[in-house]
Biopython code that builds the backbone (N, CA, C, O; Angstrom):
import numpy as np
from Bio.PDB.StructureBuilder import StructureBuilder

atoms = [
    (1, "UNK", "N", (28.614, 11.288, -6.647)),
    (1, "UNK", "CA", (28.055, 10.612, -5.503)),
    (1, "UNK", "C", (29.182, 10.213, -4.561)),
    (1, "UNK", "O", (30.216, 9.754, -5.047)),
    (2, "UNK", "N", (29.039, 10.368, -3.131)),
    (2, "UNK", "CA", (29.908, 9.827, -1.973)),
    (2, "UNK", "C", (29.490, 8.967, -1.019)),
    (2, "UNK", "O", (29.111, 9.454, 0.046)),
    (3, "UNK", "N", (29.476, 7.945, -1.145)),
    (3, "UNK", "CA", (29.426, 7.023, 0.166)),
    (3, "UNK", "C", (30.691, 7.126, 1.347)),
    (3, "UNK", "O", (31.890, 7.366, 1.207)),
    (4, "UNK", "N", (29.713, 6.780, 2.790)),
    (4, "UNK", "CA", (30.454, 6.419, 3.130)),
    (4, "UNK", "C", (29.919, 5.619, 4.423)),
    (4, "UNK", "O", (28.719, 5.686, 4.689)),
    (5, "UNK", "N", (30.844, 4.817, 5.278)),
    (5, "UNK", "CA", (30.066, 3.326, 6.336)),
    (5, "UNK", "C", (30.059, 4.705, 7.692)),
    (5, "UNK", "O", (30.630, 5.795, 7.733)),
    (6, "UNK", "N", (29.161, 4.023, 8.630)),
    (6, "UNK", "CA", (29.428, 4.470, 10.170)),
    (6, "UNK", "C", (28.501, 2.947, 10.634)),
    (6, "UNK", "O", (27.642, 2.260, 10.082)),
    (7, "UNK", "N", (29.352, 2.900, 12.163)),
    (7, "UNK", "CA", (28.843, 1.609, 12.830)),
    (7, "UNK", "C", (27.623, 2.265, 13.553)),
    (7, "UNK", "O", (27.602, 3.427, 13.960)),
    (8, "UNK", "N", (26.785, 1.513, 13.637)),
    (8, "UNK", "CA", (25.400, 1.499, 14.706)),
    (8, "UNK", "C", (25.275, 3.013, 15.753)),
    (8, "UNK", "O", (24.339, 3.763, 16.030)),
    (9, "UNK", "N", (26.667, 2.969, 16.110)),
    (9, "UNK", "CA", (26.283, 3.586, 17.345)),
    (9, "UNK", "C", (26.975, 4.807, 17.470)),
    (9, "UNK", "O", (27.191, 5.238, 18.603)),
    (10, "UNK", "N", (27.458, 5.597, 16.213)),
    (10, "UNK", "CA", (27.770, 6.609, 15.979)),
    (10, "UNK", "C", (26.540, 7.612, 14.513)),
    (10, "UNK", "O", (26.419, 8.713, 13.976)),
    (11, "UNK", "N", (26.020, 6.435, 14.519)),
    (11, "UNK", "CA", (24.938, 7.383, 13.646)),
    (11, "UNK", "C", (23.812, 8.666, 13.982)),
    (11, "UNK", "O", (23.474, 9.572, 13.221)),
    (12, "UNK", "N", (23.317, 8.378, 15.538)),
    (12, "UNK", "CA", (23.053, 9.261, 16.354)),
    (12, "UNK", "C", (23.917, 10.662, 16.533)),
    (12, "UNK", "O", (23.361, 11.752, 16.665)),
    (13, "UNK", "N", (25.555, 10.457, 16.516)),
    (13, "UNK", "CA", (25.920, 11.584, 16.617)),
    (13, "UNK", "C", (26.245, 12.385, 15.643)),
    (13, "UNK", "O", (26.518, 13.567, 15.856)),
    (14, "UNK", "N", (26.258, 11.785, 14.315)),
    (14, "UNK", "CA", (27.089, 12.183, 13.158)),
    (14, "UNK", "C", (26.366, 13.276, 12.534)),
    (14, "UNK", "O", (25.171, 13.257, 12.826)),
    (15, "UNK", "N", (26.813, 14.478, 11.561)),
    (15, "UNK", "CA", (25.875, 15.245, 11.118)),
    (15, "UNK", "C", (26.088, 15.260, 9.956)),
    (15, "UNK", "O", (27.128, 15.814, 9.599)),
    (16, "UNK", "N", (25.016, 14.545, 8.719)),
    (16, "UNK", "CA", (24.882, 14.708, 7.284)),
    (16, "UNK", "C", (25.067, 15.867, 7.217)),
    (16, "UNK", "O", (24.623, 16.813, 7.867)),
    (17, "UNK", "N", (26.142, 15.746, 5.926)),
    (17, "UNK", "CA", (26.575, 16.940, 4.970)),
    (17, "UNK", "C", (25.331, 17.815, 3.991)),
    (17, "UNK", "O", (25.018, 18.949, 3.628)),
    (18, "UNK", "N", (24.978, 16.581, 3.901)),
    (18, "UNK", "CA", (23.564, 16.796, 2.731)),
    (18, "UNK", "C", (22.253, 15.624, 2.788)),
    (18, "UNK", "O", (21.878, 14.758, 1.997)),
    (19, "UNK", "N", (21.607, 16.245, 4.638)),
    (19, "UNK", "CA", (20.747, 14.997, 4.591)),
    (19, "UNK", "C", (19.100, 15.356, 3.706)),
    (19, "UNK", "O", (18.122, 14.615, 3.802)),
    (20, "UNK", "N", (19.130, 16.367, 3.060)),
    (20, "UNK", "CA", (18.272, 16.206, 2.035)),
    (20, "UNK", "C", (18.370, 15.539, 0.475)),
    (20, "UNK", "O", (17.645, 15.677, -0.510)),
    (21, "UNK", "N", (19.602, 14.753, 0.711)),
    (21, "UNK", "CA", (20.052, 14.135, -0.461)),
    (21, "UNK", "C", (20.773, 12.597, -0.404)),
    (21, "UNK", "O", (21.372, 11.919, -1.238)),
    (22, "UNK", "N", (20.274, 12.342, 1.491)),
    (22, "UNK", "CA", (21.286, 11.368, 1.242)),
    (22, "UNK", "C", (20.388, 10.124, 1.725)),
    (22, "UNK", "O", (19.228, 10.179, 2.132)),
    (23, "UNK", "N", (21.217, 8.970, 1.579)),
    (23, "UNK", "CA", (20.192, 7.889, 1.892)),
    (23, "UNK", "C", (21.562, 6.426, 2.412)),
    (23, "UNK", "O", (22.775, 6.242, 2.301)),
    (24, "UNK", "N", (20.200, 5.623, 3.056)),
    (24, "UNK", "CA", (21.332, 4.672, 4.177)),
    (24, "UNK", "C", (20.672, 3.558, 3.956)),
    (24, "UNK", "O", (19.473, 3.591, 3.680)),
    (25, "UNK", "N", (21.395, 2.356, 4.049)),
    (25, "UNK", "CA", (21.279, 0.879, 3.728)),
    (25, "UNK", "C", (22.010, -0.020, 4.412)),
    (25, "UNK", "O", (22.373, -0.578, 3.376)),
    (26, "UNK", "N", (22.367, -0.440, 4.974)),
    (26, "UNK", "CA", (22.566, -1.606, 6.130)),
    (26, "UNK", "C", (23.692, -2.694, 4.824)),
    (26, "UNK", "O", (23.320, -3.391, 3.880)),
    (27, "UNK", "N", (25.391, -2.335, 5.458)),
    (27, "UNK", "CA", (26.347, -2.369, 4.959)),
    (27, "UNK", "C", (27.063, -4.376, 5.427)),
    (27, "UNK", "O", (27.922, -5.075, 4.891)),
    (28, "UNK", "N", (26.236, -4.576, 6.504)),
    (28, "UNK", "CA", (26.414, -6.000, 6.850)),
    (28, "UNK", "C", (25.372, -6.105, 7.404)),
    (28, "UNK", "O", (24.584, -5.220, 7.740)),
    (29, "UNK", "N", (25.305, -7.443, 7.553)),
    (29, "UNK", "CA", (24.202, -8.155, 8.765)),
    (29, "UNK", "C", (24.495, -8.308, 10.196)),
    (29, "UNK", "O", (25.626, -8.416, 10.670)),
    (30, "UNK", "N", (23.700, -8.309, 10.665)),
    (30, "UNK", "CA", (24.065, -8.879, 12.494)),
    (30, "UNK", "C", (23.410, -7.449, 13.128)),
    (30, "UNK", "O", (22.902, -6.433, 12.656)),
    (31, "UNK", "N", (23.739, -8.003, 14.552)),
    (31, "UNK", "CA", (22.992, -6.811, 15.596)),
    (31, "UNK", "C", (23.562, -5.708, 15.306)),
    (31, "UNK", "O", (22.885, -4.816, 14.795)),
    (32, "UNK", "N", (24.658, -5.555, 15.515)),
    (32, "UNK", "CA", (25.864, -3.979, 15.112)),
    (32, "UNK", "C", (26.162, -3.934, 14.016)),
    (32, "UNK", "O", (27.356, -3.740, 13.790)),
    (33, "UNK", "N", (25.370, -4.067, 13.040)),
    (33, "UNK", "CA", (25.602, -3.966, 11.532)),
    (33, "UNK", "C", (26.032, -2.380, 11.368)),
    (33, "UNK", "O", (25.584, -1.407, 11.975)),
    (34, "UNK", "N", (27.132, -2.447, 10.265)),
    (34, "UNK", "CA", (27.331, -0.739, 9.827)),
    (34, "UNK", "C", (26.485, -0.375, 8.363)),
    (34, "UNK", "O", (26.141, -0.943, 7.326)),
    (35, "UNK", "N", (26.418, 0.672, 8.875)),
    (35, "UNK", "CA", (25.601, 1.415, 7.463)),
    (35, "UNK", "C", (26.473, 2.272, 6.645)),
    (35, "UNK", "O", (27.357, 3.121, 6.761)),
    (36, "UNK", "N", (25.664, 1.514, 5.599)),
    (36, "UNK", "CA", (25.947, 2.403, 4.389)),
    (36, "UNK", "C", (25.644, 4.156, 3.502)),
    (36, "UNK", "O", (24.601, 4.173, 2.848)),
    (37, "UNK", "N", (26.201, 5.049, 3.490)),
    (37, "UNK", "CA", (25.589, 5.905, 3.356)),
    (37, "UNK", "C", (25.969, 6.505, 2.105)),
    (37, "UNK", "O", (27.110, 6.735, 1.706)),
    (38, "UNK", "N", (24.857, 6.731, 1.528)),
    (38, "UNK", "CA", (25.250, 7.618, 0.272)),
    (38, "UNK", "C", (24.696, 9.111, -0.203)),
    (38, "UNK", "O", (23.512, 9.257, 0.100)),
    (39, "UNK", "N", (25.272, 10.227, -0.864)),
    (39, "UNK", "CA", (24.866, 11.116, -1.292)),
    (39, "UNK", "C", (24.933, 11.102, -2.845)),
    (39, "UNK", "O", (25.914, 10.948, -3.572)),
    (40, "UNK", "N", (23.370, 11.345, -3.217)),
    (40, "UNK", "CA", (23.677, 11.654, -4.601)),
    (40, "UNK", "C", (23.497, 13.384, -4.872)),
    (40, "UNK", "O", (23.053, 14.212, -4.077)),
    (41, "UNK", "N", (23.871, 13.545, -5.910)),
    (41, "UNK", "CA", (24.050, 14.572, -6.335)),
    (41, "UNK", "C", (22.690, 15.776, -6.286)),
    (41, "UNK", "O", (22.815, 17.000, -6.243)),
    (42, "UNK", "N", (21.660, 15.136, -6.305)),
    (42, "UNK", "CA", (20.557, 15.613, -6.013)),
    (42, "UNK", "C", (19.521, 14.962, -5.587)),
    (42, "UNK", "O", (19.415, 13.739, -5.676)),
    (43, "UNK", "N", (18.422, 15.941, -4.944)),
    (43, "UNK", "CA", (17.138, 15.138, -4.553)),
    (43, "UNK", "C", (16.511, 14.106, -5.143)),
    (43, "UNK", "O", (16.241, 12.979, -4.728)),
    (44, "UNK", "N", (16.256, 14.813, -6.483)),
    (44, "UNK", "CA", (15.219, 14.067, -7.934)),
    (44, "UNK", "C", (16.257, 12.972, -7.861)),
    (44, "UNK", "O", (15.583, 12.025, -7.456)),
    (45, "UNK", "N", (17.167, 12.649, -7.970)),
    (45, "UNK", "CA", (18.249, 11.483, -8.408)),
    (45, "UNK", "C", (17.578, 10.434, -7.322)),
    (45, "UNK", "O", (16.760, 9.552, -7.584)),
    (46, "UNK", "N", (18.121, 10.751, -6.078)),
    (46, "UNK", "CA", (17.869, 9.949, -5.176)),
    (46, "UNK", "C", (16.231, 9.486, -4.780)),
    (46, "UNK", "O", (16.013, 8.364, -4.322)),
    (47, "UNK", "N", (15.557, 10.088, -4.921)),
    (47, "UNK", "CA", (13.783, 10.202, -4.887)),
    (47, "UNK", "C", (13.937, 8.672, -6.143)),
    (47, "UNK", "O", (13.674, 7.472, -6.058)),
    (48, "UNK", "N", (14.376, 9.374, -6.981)),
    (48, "UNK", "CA", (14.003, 8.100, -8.464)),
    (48, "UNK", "C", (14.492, 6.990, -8.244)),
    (48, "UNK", "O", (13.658, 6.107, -8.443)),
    (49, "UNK", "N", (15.736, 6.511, -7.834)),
    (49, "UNK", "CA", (15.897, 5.486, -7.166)),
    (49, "UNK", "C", (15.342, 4.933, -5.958)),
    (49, "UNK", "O", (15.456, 3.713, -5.849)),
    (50, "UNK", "N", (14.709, 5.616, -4.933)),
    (50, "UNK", "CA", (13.857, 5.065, -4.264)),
    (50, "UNK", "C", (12.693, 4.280, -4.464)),
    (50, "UNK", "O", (12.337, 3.192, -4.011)),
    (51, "UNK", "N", (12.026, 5.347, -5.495)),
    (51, "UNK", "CA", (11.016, 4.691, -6.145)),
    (51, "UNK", "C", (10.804, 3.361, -6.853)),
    (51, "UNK", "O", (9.911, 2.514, -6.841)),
    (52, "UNK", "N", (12.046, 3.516, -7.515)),
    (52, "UNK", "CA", (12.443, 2.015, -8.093)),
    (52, "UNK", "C", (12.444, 1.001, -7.571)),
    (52, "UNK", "O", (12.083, -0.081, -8.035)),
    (53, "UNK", "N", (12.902, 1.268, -6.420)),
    (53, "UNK", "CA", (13.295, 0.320, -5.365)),
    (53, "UNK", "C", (11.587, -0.325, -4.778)),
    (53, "UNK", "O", (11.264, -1.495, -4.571)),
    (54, "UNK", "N", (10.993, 0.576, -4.677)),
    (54, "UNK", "CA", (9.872, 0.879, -4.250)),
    (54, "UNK", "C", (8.268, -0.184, -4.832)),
    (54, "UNK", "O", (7.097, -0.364, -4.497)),
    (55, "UNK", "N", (9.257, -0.628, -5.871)),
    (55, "UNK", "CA", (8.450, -1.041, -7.510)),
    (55, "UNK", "C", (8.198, -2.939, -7.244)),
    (55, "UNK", "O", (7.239, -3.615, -7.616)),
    (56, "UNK", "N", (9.326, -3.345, -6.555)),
    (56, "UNK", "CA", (9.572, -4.608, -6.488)),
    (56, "UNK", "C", (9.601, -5.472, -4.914)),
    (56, "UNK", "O", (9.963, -4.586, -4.140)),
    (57, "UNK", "N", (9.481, -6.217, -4.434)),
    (57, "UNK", "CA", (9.516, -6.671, -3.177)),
    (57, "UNK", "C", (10.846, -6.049, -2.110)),
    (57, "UNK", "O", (12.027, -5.809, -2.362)),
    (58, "UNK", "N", (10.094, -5.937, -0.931)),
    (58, "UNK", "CA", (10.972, -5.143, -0.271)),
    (58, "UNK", "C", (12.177, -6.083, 0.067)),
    (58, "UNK", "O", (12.130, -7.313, 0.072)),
    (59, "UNK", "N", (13.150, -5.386, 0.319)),
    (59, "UNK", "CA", (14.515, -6.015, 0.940)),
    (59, "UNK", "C", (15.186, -5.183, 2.323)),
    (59, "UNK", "O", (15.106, -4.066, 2.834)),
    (60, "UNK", "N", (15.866, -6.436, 2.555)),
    (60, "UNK", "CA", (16.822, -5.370, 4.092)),
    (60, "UNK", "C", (17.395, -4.304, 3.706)),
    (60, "UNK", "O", (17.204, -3.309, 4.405)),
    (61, "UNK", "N", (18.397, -4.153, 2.304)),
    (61, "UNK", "CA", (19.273, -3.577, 1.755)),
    (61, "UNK", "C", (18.842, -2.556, 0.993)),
    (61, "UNK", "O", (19.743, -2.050, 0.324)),
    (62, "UNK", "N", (17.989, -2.174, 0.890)),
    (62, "UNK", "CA", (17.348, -0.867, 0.322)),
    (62, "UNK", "C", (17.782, -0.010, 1.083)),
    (62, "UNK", "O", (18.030, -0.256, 2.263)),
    (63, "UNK", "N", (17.972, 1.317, 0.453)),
    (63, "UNK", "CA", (18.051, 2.732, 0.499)),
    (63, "UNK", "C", (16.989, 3.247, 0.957)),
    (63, "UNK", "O", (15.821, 2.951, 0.704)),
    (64, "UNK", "N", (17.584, 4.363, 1.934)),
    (64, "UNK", "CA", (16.363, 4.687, 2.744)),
    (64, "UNK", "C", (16.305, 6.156, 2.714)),
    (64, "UNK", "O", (17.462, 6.541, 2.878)),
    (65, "UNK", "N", (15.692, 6.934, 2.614)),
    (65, "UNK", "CA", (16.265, 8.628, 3.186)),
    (65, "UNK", "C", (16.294, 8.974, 4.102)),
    (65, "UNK", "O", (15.558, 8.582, 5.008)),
    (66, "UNK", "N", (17.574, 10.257, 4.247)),
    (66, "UNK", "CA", (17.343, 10.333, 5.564)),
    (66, "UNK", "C", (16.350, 11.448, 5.961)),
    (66, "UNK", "O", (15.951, 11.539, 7.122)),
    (67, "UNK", "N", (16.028, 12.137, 5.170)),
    (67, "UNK", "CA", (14.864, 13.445, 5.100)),
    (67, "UNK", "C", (13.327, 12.756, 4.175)),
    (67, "UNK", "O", (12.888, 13.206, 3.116)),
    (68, "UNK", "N", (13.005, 12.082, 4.630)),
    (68, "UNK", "CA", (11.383, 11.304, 3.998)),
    (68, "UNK", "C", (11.243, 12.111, 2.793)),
    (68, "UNK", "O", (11.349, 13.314, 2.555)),
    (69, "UNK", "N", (10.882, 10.724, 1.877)),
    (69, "UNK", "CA", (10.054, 11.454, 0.459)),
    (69, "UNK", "C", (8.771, 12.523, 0.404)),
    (69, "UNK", "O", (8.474, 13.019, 1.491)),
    (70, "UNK", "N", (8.481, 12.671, -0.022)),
    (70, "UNK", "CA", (6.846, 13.708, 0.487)),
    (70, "UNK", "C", (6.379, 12.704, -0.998)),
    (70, "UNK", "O", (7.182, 12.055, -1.669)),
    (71, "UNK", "N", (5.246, 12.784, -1.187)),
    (71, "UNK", "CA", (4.371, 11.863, -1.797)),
    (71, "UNK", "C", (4.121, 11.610, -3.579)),
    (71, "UNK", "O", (3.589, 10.752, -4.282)),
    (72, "UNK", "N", (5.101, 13.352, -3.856)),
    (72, "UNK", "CA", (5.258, 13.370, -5.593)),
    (72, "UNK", "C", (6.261, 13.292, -5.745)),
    (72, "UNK", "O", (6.633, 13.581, -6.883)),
    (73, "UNK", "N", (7.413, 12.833, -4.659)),
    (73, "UNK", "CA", (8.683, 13.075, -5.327)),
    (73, "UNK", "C", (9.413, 11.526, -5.726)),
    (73, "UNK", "O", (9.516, 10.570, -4.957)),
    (74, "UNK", "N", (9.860, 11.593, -7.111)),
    (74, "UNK", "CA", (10.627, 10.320, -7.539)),
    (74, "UNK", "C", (9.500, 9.874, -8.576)),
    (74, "UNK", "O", (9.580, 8.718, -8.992)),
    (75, "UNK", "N", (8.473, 10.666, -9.026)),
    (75, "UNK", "CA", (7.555, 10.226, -10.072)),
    (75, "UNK", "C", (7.920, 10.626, -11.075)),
    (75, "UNK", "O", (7.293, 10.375, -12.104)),
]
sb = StructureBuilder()
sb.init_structure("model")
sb.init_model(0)
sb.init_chain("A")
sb.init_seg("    ")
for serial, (resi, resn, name, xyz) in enumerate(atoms, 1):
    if name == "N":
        sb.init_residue(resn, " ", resi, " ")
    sb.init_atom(name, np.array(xyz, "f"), 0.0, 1.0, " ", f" {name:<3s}", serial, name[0])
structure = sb.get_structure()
């Protein structure tokens, strides 16, 4: 797995390596907060942790994808 930050206003330009695998979470607070980005190694990986996430009350700091789940994946 690789993380890595970009500020607010370079996320628009940037191009995921692997945005069917990767997912973003809000790295500080405030208006220009930077994000967090991570790739896991695969879809199913990252899907299953979503889900998890998915299980318990929502938070700011959750993982997000950047290519949407479709509706069986992470079961």
């Amino acid at each position: 797995m690789g993380t890595y930050t970009l500020p607010l206003g370079r996320i628009a330009e940037h191009e995921h390596p692997h945005p069917e695998r990767t997912a973003r979470k809000l790295a500080s607070s405030g208006i220009f907060a930077d994000y967090l980005f991570r790739v896991w190694p695969n879809r199913k990986a990252m899907a299953t942790t979503i889900r998890m996430q998915q299980r318990r009350a929502p938070r700011m700091d959750d993982w997000r994808p950047i290519v949407p789940l479709t509706d069986g994946e992470g079961y």
